[in-house]
C-alpha angles and dihedrals in degrees: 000000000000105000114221127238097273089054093050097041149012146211115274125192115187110183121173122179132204152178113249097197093223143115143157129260111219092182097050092038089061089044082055091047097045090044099056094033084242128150108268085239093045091098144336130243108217128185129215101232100187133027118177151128089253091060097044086061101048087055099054094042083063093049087056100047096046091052093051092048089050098040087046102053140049121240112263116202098248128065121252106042145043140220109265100192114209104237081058108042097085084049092048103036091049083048100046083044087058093049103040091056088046084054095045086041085058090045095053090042083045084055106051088056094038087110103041095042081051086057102042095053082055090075096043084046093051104169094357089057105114111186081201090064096070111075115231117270083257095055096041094054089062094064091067129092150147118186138157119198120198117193126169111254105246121261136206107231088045089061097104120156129133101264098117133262101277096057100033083057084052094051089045097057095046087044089058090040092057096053085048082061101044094049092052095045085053091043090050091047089058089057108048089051089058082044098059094033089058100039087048090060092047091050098048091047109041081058101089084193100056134099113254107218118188088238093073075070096043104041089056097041089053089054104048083048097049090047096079083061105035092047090091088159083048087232098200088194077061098047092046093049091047095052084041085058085047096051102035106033112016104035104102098351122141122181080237092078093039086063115034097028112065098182086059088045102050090048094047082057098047087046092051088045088054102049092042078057093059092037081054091050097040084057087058100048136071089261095073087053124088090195106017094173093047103018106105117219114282123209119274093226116070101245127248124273111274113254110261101248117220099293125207131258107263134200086339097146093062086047106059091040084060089047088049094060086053094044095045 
């Protein structure tokens, strides 16, 4: 028996929260205004409170984490939350464990030189340094967070409250309408991902101008490796294509001879144009479509990533006894 989207995936929030070490100075914003004759609201002056190494790393722990999340999931319809498929959720959860220690590690390190960086910016402030600006260690610590929410995704039959029968058999069909949707828009998004990796690679090689970077490999080769558990519907059109890339553009390729040998090169090119052509042709067609009788058209551009909502405060409480041990 066919199980049906809610028994192969879930619903996955992932909401991190930082400080941006920056505010507005409403004083040297009007001296601006009044130098240059402009409107008061005509533009803000706002300082960069804070320049260091530790945030630096903070920052790029939540790019990391926010490109795994995205990489490892499929768009759902509404904001706020992703499709986890279940083939992929040991994979993802082991990795986002990893992640979120490498951000609170940065936080804690971000913490032990909180005074001294403070200090230091002064000098790079000069007249424009307000001790009042930086929020005290207490307060800091609760901009930062690092949380993922898993939720069941909503199912039909599981829809029981006391309507009627008329209307509860209304809300059940729209309701498995919705996750056909749904399948298909996330299908769709898979897709279109293989679509613009391999493209890409066309594109670059098939420039005999541009710089090859190892990543127009590995881009690709993550990719192909991440679709067996991303393929929730177990698209068999998806899982050809991605043994065909194998075969015909992966298998023995080293960005060496994509480089110093332009006949490779320009094949490899040809192969990866040709492919993006059947990709192209398979999005149009009824393969690339879960439901196609029922299945709406999704869009042909993969959607942007959903906007992270407010997220909780979470294990706070271990972390600032952890900062503690670094401000005492």
């Amino acid at each position: 028996m066919e199980k049906n989207l809610s028994e192969k995936a879930m619903l996955v929030s992932l909401n991190i929260s930082t400080w941006n070490a920056r505010r507005e100075d409403k004083e040297a914003t009007e001296n601006v205004a009044a130098t240059y004759g402009t409107d008061r609201d005509a533009g803000r002056y706002n300082k960069v409170l804070l320049q260091c190494p530790e945030l630096d790393r903070i920052k790029k722990a939540n790019n990391s984490a926010r490109s795994f999340h995205y990489a490892n999931t499929l768009p759902w319809t509404h904001k706020g939350a992703d499709i986890l498929p279940a083939e992929n959720y040991f994979e993802y959860t082991r990795e986002m464990d990893r992640l979120k220690r490498e951000f609170q590690d940065a936080v804690i390190d971000l913490f032990a030189v909180y005074p001294q960086r403070i200090q230091e910016h002064a000098n790079r402030l000069n007249n424009l340094f307000k001790p009042d600006d930086y929020p005290a260690p207490e307060k800091l610590a609760k901009k930062y967070s690092f949380s993922i929410f898993v939720s069941p995704l909503p199912a039909a039959p599981d829809f029981r409250v006391d309507l009627g029968d008329g209307e509860i058999k209304r809300i059940r069909e729209e309701l498995d309408t919705s996750l056909r949707q749904a399948t298909a828009y996330a299908m769709r998004d898979l897709w279109q991902r293989l679509f613009d990796t391999v493209s890409h690679m066309a594109e670059k090689l098939s420039d005999p101008d541009a710089v090859i970077r190892e990543t127009v490999i590995t881009n690709l080769q993550d990719l192909i490796n991440l679709l067996p558990r991303l393929n929730m519907t177990n698209d068999p059109a998806l899982d050809t294509m991605r043994r065909e890339i194998e075969q015909k553009i992966l298998d023995g390729i080293d960005i060496n001879s994509l480089r110093k040998a332009p006949l490779i090169r320009q094949q490899t090119a040809a192969d990866a144009a040709t492919l993006a052509g059947k990709i192209a042709a398979l999005m149009d067609g009824p393969q690339a479509q879960p439901a196609p009788e029922q299945a709406p058209q999704a869009p042909a551009v993969a959607p942007e990533p959903p906007a992270p909502t407010p997220p909780p405060a979470v294990d706070m409480d271990n972390l600032l006894n952890k900062m503690a041990g670094y401000m005492a």
